[in-house]
C-alpha atoms as an extended CHARMM CRD file, in Angstrom:
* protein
*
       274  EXT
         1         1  UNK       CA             13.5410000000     -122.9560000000       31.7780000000  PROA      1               0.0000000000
         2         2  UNK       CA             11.3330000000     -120.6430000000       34.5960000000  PROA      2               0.0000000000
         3         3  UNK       CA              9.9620000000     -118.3460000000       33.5430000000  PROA      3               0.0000000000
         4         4  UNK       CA              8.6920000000     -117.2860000000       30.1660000000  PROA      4               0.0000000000
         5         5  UNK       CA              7.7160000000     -113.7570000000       29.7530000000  PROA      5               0.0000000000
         6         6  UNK       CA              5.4570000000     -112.9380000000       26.5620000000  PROA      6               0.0000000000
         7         7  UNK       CA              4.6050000000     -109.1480000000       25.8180000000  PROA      7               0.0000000000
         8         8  UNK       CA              0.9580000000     -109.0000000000       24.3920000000  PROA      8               0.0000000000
         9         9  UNK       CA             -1.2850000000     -106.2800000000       22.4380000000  PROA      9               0.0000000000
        10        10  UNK       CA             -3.6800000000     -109.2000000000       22.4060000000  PROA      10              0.0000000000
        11        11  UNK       CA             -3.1300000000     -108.9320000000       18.5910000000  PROA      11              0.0000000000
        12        12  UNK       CA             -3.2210000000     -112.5270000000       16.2780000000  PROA      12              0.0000000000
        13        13  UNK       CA              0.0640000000     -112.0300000000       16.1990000000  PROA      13              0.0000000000
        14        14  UNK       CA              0.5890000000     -112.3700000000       20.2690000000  PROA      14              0.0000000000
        15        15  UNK       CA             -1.6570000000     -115.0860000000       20.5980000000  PROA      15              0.0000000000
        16        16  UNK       CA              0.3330000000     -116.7840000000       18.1700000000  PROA      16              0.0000000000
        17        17  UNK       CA              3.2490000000     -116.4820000000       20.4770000000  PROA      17              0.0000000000
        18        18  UNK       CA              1.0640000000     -117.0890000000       24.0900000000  PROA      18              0.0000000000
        19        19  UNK       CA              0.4120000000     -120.7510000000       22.1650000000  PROA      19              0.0000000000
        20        20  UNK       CA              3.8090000000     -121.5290000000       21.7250000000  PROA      20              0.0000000000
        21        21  UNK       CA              5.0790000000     -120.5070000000       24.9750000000  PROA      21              0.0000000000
        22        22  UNK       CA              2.0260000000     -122.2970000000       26.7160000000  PROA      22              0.0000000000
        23        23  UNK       CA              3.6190000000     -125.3020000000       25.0340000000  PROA      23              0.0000000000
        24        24  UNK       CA              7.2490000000     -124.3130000000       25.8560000000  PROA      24              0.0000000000
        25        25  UNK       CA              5.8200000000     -123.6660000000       29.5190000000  PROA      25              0.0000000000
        26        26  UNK       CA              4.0570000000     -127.0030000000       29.8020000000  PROA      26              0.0000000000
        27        27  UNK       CA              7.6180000000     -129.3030000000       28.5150000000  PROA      27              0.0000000000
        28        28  UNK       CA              9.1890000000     -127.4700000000       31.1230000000  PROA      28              0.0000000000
        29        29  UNK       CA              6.9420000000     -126.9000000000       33.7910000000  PROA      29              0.0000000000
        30        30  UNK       CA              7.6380000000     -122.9210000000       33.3330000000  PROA      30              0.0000000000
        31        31  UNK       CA              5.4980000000     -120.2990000000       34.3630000000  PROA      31              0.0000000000
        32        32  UNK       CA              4.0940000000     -117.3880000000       31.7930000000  PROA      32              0.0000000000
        33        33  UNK       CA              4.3180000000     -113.7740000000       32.7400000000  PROA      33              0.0000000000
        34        34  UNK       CA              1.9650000000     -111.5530000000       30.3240000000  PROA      34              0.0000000000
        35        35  UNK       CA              2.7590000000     -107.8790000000       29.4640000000  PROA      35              0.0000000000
        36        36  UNK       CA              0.7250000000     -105.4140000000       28.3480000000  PROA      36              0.0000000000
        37        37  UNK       CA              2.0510000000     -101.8930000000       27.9880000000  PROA      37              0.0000000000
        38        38  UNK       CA             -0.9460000000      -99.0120000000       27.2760000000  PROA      38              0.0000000000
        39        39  UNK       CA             -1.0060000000      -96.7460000000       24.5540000000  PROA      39              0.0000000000
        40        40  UNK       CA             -1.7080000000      -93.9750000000       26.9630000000  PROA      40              0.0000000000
        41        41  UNK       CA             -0.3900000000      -90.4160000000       26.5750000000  PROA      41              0.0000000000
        42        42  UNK       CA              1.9840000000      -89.5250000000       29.1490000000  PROA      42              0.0000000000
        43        43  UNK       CA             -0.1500000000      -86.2020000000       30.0690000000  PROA      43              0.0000000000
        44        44  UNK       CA             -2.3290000000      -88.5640000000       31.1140000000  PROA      44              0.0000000000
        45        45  UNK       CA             -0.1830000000      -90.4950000000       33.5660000000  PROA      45              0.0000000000
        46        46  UNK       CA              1.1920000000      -87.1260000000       35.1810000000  PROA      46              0.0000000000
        47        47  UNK       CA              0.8430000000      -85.6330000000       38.5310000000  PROA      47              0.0000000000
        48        48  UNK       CA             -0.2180000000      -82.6110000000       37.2980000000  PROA      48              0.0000000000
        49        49  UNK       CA             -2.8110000000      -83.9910000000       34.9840000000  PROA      49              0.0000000000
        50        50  UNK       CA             -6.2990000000      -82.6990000000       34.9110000000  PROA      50              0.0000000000
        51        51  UNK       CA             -8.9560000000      -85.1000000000       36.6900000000  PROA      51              0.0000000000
        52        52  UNK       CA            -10.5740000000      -85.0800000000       33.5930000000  PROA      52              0.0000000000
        53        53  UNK       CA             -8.1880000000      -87.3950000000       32.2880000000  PROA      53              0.0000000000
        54        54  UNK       CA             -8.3180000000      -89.6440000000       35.0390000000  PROA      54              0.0000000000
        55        55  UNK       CA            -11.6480000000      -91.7790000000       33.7780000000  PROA      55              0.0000000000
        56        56  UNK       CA             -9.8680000000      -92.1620000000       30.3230000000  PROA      56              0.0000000000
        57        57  UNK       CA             -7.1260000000      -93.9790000000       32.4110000000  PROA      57              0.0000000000
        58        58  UNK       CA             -9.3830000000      -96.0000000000       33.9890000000  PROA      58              0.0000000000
        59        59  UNK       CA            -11.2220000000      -97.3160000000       31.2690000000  PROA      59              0.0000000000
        60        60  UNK       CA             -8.0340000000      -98.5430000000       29.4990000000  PROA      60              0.0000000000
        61        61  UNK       CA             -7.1360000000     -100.5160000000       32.5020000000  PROA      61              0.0000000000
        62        62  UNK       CA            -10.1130000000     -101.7230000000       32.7270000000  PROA      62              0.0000000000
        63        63  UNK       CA            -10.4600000000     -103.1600000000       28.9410000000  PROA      63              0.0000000000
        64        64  UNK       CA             -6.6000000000     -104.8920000000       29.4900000000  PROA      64              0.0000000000
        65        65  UNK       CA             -7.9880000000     -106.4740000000       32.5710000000  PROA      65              0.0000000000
        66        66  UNK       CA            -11.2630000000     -107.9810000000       30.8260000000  PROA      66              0.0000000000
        67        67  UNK       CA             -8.9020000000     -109.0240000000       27.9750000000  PROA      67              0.0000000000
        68        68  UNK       CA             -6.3130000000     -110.5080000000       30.2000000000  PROA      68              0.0000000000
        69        69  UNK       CA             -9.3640000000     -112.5530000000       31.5280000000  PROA      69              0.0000000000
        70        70  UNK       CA            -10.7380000000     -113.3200000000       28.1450000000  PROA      70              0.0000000000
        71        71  UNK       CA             -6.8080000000     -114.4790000000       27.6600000000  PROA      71              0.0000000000
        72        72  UNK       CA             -6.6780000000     -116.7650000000       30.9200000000  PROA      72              0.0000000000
        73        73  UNK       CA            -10.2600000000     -118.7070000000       29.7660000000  PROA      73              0.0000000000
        74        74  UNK       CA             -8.0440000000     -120.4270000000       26.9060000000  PROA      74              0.0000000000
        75        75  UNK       CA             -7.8120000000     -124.0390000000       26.7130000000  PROA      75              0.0000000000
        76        76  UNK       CA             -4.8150000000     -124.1050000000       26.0220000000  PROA      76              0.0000000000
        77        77  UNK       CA             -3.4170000000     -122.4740000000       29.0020000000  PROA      77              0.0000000000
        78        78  UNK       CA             -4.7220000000     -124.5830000000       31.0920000000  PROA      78              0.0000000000
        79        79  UNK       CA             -2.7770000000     -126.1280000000       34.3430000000  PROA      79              0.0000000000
        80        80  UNK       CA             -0.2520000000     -123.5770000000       33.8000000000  PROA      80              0.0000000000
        81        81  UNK       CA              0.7570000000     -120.8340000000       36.0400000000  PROA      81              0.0000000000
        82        82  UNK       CA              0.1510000000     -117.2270000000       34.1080000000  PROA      82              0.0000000000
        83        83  UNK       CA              1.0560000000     -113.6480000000       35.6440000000  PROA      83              0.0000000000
        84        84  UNK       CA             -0.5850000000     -110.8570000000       34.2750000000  PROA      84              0.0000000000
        85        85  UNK       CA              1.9140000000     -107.6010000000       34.3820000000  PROA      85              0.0000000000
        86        86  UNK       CA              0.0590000000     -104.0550000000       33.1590000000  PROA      86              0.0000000000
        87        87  UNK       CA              2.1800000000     -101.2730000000       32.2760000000  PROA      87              0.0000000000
        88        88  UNK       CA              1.1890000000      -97.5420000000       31.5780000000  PROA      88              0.0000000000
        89        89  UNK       CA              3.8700000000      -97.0430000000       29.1340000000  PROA      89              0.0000000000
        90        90  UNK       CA              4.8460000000      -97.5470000000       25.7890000000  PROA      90              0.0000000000
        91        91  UNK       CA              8.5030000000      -97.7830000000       25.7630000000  PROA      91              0.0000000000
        92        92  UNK       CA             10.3580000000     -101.0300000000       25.4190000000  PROA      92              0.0000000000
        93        93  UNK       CA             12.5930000000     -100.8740000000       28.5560000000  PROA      93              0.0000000000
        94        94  UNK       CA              9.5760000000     -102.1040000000       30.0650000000  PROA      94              0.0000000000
        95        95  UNK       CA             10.4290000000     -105.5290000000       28.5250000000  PROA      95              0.0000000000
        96        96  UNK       CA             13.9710000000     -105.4240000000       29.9800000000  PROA      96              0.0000000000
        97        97  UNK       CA             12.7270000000     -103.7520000000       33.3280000000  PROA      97              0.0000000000
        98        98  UNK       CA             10.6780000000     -106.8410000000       33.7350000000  PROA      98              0.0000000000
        99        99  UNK       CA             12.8090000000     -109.4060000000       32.6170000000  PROA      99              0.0000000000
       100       100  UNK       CA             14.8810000000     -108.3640000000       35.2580000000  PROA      100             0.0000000000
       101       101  UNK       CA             12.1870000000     -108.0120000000       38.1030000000  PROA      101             0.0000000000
       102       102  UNK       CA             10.7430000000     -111.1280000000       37.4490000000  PROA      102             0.0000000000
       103       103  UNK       CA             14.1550000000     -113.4300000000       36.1170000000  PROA      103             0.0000000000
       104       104  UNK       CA             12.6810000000     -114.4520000000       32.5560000000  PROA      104             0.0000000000
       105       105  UNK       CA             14.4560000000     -117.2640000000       31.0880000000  PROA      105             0.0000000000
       106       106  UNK       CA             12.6900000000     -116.4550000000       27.6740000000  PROA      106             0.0000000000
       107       107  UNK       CA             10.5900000000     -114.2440000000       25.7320000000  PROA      107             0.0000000000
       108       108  UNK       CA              8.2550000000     -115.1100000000       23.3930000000  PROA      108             0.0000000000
       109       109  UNK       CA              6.3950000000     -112.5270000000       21.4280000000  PROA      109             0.0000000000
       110       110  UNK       CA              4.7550000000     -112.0190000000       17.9050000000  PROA      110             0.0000000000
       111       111  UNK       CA              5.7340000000     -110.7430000000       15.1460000000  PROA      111             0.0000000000
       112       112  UNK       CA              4.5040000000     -109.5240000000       11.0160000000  PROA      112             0.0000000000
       113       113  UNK       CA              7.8720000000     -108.4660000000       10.5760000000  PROA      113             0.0000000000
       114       114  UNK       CA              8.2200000000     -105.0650000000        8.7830000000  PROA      114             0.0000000000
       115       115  UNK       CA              9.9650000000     -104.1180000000        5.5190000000  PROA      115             0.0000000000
       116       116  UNK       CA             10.9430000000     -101.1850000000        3.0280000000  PROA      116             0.0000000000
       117       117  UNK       CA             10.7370000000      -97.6050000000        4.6210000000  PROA      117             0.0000000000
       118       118  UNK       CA              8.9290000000      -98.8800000000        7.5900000000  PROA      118             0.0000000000
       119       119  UNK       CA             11.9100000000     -101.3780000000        8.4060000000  PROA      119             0.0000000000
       120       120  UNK       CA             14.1080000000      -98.2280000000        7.7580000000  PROA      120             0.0000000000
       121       121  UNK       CA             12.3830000000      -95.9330000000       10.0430000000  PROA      121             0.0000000000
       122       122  UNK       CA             10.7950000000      -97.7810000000       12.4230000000  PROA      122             0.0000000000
       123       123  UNK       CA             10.9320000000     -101.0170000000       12.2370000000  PROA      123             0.0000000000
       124       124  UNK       CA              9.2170000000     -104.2160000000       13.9000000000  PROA      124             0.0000000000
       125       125  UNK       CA              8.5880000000     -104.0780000000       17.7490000000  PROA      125             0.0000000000
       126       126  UNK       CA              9.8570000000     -107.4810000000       17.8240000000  PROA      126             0.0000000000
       127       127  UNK       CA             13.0030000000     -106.0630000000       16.7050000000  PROA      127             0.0000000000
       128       128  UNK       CA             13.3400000000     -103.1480000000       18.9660000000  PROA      128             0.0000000000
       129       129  UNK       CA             13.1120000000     -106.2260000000       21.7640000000  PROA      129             0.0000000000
       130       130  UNK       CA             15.7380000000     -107.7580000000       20.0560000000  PROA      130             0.0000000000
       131       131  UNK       CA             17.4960000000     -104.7560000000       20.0370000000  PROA      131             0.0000000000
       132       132  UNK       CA             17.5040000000     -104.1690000000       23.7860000000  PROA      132             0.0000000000
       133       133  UNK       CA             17.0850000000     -107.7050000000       25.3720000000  PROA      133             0.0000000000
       134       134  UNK       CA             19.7090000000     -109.6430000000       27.2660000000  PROA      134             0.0000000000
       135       135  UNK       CA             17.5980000000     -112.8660000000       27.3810000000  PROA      135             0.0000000000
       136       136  UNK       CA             16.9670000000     -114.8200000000       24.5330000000  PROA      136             0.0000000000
       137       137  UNK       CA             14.5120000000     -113.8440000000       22.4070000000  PROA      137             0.0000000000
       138       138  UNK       CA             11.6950000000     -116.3220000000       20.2620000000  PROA      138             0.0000000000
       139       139  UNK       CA             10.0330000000     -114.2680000000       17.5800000000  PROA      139             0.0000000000
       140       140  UNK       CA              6.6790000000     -116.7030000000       16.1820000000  PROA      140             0.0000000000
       141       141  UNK       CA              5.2370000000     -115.3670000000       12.7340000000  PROA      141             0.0000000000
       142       142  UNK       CA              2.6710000000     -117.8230000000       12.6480000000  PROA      142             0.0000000000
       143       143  UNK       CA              0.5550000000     -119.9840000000       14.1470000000  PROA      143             0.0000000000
       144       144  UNK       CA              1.4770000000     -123.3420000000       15.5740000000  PROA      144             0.0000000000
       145       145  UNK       CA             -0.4400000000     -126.4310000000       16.1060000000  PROA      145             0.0000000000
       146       146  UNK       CA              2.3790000000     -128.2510000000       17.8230000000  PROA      146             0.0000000000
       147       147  UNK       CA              6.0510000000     -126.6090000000       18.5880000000  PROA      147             0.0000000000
       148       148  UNK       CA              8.4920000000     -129.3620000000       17.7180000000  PROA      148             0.0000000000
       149       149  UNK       CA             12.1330000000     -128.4740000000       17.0560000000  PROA      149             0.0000000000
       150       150  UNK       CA             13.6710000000     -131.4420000000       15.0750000000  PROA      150             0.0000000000
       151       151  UNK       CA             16.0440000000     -129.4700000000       12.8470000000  PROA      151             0.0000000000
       152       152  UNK       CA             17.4950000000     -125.8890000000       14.6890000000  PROA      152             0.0000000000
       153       153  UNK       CA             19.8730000000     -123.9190000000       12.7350000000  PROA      153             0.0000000000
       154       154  UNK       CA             22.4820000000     -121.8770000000       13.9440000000  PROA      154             0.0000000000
       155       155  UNK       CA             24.3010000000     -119.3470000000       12.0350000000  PROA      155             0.0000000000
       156       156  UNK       CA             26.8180000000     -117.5000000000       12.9520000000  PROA      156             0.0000000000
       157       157  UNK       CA             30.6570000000     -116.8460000000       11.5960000000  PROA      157             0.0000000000
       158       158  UNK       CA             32.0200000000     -118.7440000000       14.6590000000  PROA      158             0.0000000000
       159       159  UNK       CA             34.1350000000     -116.2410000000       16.1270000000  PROA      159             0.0000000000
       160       160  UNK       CA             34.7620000000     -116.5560000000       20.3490000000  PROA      160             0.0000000000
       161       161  UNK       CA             32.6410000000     -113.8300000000       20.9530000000  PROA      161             0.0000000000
       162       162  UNK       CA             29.9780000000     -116.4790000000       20.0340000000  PROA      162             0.0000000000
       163       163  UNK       CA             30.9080000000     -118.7850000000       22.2040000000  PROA      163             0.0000000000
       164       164  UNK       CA             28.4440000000     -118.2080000000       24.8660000000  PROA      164             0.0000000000
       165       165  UNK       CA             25.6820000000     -117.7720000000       22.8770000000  PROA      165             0.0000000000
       166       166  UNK       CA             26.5160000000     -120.8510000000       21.3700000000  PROA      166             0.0000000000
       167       167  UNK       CA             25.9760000000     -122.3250000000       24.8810000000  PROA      167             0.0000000000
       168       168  UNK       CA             22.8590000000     -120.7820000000       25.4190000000  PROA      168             0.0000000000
       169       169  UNK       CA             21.6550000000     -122.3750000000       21.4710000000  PROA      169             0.0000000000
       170       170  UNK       CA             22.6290000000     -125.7440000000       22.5650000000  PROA      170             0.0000000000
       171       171  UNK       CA             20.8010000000     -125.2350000000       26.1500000000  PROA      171             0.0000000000
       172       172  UNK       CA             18.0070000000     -124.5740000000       24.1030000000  PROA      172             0.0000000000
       173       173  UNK       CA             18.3610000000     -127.8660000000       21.3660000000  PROA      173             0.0000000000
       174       174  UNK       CA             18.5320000000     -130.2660000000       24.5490000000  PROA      174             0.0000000000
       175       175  UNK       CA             15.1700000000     -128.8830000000       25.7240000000  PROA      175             0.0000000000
       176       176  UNK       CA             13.5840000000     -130.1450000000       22.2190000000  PROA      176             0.0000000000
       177       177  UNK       CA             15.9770000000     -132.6860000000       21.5490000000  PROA      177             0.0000000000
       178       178  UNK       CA             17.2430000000     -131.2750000000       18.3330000000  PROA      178             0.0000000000
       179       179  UNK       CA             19.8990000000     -131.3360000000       15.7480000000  PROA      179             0.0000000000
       180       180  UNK       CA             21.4570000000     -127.8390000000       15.6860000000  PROA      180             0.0000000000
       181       181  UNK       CA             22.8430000000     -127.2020000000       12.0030000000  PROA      181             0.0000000000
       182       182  UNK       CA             25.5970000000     -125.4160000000       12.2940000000  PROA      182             0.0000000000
       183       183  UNK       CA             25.5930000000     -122.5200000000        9.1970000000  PROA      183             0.0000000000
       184       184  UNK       CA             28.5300000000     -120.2540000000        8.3580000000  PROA      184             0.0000000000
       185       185  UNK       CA             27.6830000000     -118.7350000000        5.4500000000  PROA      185             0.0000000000
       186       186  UNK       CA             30.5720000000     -117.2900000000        2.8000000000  PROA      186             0.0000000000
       187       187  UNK       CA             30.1040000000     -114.0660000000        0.7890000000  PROA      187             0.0000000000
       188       188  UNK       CA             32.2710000000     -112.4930000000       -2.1790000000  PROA      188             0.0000000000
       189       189  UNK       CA             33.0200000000     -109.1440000000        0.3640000000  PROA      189             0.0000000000
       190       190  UNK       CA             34.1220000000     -111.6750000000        3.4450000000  PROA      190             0.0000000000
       191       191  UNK       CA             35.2220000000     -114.9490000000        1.5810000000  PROA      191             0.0000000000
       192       192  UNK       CA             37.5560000000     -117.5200000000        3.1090000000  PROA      192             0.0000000000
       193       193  UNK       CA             38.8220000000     -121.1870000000        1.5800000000  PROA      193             0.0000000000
       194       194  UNK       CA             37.1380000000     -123.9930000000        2.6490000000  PROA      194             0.0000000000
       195       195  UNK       CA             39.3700000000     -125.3860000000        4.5890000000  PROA      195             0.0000000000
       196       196  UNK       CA             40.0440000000     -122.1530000000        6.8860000000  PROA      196             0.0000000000
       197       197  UNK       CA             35.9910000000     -122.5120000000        7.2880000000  PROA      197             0.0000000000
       198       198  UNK       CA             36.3220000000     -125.7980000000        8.0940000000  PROA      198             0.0000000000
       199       199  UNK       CA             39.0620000000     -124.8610000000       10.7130000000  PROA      199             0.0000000000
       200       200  UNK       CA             37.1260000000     -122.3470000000       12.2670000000  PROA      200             0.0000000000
       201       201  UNK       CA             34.1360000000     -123.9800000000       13.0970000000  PROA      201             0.0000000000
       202       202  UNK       CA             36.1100000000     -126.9200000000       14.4060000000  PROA      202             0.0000000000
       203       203  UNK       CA             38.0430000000     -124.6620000000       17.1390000000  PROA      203             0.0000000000
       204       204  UNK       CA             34.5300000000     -122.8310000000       17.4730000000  PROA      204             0.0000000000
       205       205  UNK       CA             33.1310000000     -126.1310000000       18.7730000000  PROA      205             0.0000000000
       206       206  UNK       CA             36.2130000000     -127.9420000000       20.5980000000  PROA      206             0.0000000000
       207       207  UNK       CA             35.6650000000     -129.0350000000       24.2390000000  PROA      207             0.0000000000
       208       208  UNK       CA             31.6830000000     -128.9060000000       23.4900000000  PROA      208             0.0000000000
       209       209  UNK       CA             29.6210000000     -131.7240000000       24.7720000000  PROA      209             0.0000000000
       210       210  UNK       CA             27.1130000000     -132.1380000000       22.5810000000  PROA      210             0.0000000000
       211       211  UNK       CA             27.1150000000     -134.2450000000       19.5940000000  PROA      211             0.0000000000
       212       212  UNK       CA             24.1040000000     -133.9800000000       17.7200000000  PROA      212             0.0000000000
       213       213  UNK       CA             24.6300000000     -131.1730000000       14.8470000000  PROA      213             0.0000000000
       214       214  UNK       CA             25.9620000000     -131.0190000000       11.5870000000  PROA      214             0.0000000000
       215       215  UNK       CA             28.5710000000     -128.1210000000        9.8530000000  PROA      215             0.0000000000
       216       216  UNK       CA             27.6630000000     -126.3510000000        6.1820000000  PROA      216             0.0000000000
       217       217  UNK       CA             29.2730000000     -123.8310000000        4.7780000000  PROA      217             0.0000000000
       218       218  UNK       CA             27.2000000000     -121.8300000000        2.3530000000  PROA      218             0.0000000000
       219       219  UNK       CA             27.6900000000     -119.6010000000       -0.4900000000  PROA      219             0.0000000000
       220       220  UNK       CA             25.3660000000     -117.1600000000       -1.4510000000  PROA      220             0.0000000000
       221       221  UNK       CA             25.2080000000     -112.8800000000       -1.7810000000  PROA      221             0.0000000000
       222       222  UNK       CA             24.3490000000     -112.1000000000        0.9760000000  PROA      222             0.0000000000
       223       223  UNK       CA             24.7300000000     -113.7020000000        4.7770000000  PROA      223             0.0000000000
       224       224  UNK       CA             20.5950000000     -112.8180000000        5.8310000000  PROA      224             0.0000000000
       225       225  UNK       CA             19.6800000000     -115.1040000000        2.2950000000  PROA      225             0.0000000000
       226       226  UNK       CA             22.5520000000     -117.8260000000        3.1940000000  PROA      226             0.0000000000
       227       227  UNK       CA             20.2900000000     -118.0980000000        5.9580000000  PROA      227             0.0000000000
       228       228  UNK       CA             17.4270000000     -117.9850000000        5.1310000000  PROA      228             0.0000000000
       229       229  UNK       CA             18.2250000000     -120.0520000000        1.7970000000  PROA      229             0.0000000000
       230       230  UNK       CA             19.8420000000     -122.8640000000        3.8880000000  PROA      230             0.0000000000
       231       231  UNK       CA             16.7210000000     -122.7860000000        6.3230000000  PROA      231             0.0000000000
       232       232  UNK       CA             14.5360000000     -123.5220000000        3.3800000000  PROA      232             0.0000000000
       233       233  UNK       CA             16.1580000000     -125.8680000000        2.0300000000  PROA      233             0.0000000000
       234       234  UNK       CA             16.5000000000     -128.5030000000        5.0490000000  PROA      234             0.0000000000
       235       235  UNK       CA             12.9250000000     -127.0530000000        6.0310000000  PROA      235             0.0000000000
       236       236  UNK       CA             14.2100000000     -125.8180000000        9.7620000000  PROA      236             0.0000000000
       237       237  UNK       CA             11.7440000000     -125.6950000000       12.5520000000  PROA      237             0.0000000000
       238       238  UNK       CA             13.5550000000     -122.4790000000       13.9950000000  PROA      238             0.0000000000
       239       239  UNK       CA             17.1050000000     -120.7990000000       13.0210000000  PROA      239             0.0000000000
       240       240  UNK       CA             19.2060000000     -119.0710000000       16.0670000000  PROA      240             0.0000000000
       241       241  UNK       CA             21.6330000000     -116.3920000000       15.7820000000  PROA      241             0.0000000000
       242       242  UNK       CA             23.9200000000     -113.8260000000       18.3600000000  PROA      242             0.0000000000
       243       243  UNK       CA             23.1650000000     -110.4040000000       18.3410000000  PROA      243             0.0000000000
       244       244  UNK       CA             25.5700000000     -107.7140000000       19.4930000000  PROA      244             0.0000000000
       245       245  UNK       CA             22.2400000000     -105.2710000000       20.1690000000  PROA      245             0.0000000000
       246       246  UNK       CA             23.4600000000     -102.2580000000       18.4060000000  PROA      246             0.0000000000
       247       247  UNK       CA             21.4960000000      -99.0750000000       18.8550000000  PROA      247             0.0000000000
       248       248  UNK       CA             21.1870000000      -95.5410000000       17.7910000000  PROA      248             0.0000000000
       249       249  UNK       CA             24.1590000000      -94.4080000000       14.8120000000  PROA      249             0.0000000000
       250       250  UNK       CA             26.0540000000      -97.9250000000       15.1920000000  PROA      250             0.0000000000
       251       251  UNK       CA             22.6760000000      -99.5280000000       14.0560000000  PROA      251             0.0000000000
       252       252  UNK       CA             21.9450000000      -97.4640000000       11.4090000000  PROA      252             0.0000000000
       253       253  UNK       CA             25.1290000000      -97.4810000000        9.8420000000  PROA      253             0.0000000000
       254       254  UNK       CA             26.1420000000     -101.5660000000       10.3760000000  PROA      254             0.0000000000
       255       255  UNK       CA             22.4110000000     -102.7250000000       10.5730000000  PROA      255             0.0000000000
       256       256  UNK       CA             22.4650000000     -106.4670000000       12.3460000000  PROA      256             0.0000000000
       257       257  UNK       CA             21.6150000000     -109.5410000000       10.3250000000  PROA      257             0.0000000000
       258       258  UNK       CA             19.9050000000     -110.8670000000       13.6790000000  PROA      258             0.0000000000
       259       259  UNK       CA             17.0170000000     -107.7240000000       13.3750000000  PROA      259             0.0000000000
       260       260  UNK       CA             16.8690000000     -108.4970000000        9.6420000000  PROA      260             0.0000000000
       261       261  UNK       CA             15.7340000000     -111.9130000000       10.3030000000  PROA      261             0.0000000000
       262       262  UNK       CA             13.0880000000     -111.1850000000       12.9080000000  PROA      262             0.0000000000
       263       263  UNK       CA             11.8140000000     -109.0120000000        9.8100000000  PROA      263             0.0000000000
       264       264  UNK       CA             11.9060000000     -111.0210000000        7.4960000000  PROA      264             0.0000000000
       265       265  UNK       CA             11.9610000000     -114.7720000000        7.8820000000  PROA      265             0.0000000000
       266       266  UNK       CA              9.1200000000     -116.6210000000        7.3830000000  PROA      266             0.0000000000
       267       267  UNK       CA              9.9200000000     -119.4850000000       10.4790000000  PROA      267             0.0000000000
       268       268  UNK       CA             10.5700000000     -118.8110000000       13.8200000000  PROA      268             0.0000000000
       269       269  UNK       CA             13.9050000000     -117.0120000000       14.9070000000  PROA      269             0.0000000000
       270       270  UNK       CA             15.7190000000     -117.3780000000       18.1830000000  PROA      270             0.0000000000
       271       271  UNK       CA             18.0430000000     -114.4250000000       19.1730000000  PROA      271             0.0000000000
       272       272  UNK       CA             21.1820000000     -114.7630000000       21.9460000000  PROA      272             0.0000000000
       273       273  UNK       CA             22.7950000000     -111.8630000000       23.0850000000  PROA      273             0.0000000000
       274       274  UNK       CA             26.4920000000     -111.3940000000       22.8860000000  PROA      274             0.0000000000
């Protein structure tokens, strides 16, 4: 672990997620790179703009900059090494455009989640990163006086196309030295016996070299409250799931239990892409 990139608004919400990753960054000796992207309208930003609109510009930069500094003051981030990344623009394939330009190991961002027609419509931004991002992705809902990951678990229904996300979740449990539960959860529309369950996770995990986890398989109506049931009950530090990153129709139609998560789940959520 690098590099840790965490997009900010300089909302509660982001600062929640700059603390964590300042203490992610300081187990690991990582560096943080902060992103802001402006709510500026693009006739502002053009060419052809009128110099009129130039001063408007200006001043926005400006206020990111004297918050960035405000930002850098922190206590907390202290001894670490932070780059600041401004952005005139509003679109997240900024995130993946710098993930990519500066080789992020992680992102860590904020979240409130979102839910009813706002979920439907729009959704969270921290979903819409999940959505796009091929690095993983660790979406903080509150704040945290210490980031300990004793109990990590990871759902999934242990297919092969999980396999190297799997990989990346057990990467990630060695960091923290933590138990990874592993969670296949059974519903009346996909059900399976036991003892096929059983199978499957077994050949999911063969030839893997880490032995610290335990196997449940859970009943309940849906897979997103298996999970978040099961997380409850064993009171997990952080749960970890694959995402296949649908987008446009596909995601509207199949929806991904990954995105539902970052909505709605109380404790943090790790995200893998497939």
């Amino acid at each position: 672990m690098n590099k840790i990139l965490v997009p900010t608004d300089f909302s509660e919400q982001a600062g929640n997620a700059l603390k964590v990753a300042a203490m992610i960054a300081k187990a690991q000796n990582a560096e943080i790179y902060l992103l802001h992207m402006m709510e500026i309208p693009l006739q502002q930003t053009d060419q052809g703009s009128a110099q009129s609109d130039i001063p408007e510009t200006l001043f926005f930069m400006k206020l990111a900059q004297k918050r960035f500094a405000n930002l850098l003051a922190e206590d907390y981030l202290e001894g670490i090494t932070v780059h600041e990344t401004l952005k005139a623009d509003i679109t997240f394939n900024e995130i993946k455009d710098a993930c990519k330009e500066f080789d992020i190991d992680l992102i860590v961002m904020g979240s409130h989640g979102a839910s009813g027609l706002t979920e439907m419509f729009i959704g969270s931004n921290a979903e819409k990163v999940v959505r796009t991002s091929d690095v993983p992705v660790l979406v903080i809902k509150n704040e945290h006086t210490s980031f300990d990951v004793t109990d990590f678990v990871f759902a999934s229904d242990f297919k092969n196309d999980n396999k190297e996300t799997y990989k990346k979740a057990v990467k990630f449990a060695k960091m923290f030295g933590s138990k990874i539960h592993l969670l296949l959860v059974i519903t009346s529309n996909n059900f399976m016996t036991t003892y096929e369950a059983k199978t499957r996770i077994k050949d999911f995990i063969d030839g893997q070299d880490f032995d610290n986890y335990t196997t449940t398989i859970h009943n309940d109506h849906t897979v997103e409250h298996g999970i978040l049931n099961f997380a409850e009950d064993i009171n997990a530090d952080l749960i970890g799931i694959s995402t296949h990153g649908r987008q446009g129709i596909s995601h509207f139609l199949n929806g991904s239990i990954s995105e539902d998560l970052v909505n709605h789940a109380k404790r943090p959520v790790i995200t893998f892409k497939i």
